[in-house]
N, C-alpha and C positions, 0 to 999 in steps of 0.2 A: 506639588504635594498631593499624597493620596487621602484626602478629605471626606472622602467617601466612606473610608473603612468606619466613620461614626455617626451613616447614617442610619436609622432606625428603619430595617428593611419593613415596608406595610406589611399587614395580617401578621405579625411573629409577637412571638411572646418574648415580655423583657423580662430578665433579672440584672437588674446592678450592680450585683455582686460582678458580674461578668463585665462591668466596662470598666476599665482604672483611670482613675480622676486624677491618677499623676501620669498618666502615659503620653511619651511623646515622641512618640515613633518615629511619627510621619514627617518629620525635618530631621536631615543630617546634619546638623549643624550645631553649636555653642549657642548658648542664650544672646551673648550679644549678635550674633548671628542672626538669627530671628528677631530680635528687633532691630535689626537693619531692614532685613525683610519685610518685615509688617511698615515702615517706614514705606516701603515703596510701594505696597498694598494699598497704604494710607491716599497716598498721594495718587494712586490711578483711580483710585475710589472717588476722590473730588472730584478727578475731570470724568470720571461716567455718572458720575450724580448730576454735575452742569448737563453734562448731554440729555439725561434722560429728564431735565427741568426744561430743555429747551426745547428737544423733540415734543414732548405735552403730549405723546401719546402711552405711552407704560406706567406699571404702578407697582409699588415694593412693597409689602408689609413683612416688616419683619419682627416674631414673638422672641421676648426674654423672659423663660422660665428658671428658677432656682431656690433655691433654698435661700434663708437670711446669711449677708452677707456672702455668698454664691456669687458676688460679684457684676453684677448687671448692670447698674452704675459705671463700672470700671470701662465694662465694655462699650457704653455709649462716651462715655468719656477718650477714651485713646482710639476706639475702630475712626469714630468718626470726627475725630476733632478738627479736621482743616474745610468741613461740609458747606456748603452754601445753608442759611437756615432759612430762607426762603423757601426752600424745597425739599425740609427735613423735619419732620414733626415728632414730639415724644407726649406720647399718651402714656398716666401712669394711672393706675386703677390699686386704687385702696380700699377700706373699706365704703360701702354704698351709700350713697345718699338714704336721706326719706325716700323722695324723689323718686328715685333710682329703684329702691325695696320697690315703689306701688306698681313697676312695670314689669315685666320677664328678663328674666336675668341678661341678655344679651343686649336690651334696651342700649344700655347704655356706653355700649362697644361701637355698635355701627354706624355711629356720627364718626367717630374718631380714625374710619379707614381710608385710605389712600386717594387723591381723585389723581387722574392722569397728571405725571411730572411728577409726581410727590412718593419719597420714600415716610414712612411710616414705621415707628418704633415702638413694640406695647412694652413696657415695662410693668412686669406683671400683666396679666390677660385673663382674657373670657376663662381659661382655664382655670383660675380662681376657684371657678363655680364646681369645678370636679375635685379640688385640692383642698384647698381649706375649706371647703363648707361640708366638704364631706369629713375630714380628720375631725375641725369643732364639730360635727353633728348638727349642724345649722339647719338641715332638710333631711325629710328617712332617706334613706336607701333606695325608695324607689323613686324618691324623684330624681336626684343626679344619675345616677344609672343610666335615664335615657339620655341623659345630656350629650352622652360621645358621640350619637347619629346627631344629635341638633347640630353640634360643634362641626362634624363633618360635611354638613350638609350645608352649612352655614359659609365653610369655606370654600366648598364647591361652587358655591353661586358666585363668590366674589372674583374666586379664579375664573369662572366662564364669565364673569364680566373685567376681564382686564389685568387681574391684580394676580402678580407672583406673590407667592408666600414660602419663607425661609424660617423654622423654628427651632428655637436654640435650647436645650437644657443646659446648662452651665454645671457639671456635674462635680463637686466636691465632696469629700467623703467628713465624717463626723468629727476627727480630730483635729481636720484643718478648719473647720468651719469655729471649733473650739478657739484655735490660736486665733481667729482673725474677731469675734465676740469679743475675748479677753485685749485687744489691743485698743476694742472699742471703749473699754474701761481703763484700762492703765495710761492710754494715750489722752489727753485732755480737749487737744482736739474734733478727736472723734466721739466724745462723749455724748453729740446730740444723734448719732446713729444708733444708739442701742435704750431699748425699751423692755420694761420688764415684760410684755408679750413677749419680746424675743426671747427669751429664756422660757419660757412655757411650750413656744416653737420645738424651742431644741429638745424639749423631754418628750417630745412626739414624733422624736426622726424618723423611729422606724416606723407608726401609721405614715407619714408623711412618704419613705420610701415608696411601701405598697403602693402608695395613689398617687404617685409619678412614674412607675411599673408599668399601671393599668393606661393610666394617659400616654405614655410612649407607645404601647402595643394598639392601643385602641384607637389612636388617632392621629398617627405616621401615616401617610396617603400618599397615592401617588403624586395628586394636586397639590400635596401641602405637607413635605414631608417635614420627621424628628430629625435633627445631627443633636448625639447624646455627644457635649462637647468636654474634653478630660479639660476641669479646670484649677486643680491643687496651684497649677502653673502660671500664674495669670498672664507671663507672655507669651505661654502654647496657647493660652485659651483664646490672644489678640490675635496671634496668627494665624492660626486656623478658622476666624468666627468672618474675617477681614478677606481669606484667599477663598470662601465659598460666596461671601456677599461679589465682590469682583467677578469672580466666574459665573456668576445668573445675571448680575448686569452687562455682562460681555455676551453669553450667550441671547440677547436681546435685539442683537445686529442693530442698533439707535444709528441715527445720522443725525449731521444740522439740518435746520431746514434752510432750504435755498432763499436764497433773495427774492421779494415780493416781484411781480410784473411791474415792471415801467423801473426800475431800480438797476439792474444792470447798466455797467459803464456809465453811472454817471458818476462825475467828479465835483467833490462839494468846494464850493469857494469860501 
């Protein structure tokens, strides 16, 4: 698959208009088709996750950005459902503590990243702090503004200390986002997923577009790039989110580690 074509080249400016969230090019194939694929994705994805728990030398983080109901959930649910959870961590970042308000906004990120062996999930992220705190108005203008160099600079250090980073927009457009709200309500089920914040969300899509614009252009790096992922499709979105995580942990070249000294060729009784 050519996965690439969504990734967010660094320094370029984004409009959204320009990505479609129902596109799905990059497999030739029937939907059941693709999720047979993402099936086998599934399952190489366990065994390079054991590997990279075992080896205890690399580290994963990977961002899930989107909109309400954008699906992010879905994707921690089906990309990685067969995972060891010893070696898989999900960090979700809602609104702040007290706590959390008395220190800098990133305080309370940087416990929650990867140490060697460990894949790392934000649901929701630091990026919080450029998205909605700028849409509500939470801080002027001039303070989130600098935040894109902090943000960068922030995951600079983490990559020169060890940690790959894969960030995912989960890109949905407003009418699908509409059907999938409204199921939150007519389905009984799903009725603890939806909050009257969320509907105040939705009357702010388009600030909301602009400042997922400005964060895909400002803060796609070469260290730590954007894939704007089409996801109207929710099985384009497992397949494509699944065949990029596999290929950075395949490009990792992991091995086991060998047997201690004094352990070869002994035979236990």
């Amino acid at each position: 698959m050519d996965t690439e074509r969504y990734l967010v080249v660094p320094g370029s400016e984004v409009s959204l208009a320009g990505w479609d969230p129902s596109d799905h090019s990059a497999f030739n194939g029937s939907k059941d088709d693709a999720k047979e694929a993402t099936d086998e994705l599934v399952n190489r994805l366990e065994a390079l996750q054991e590997l990279l728990y075992a080896e205890d030398e690399h580290k994963l983080l990977i961002v899930l950005q989107a909109m309400d109901a954008g699906g992010k959930d879905g994707v921690i649910r089906h990309v990685f459902d067969g995972v060891n959870p010893c070696g898989v961590k999900v960090a979700n970042f809602k609104v702040p503590s007290a706590e959390e308000l008395a220190h800098d906004y990133m305080w309370r990120v940087h416990a929650h990243t990867p140490a060697r062996g460990q894949i790392v999930i934000f649901n929701r992220s630091h990026y919080e702090d450029v998205l909605a705190v700028r849409v509500l108005g939470l801080v002027p203008p001039e303070t989130w503004s600098r935040r894109y160099d902090h943000i960068n600079d922030f995951e600079r250090m983490l990559v020169d200390e060890g940690v790959s980073i894969l960030k995912f927009y989960l890109n949905i457009d407003a009418p699908e986002q509409r059907e999938r709200l409204q199921a939150r309500i007519d389905e009984p089920h799903k009725n603890w997923k939806l909050s009257v914040a969320d509907l105040e969300q939705r009357r702010r899509w388009p600030e909301y577009m602009e400042a997922y614009e400005d964060v895909l252009g400002r803060t796609s790096t070469d260290w730590a790039p954007w894939y704007c992922v089409p996801a109207n499709h929710k099985w384009y979105r497992n397949l494509v989110i699944s065949d990029i995580i596999v290929h950075t942990l395949e490009s990792l070249d992991m091995r086991f580690p060998a047997l201690e000294p004094g352990l070869s060729g002994i035979v236990i009784q």
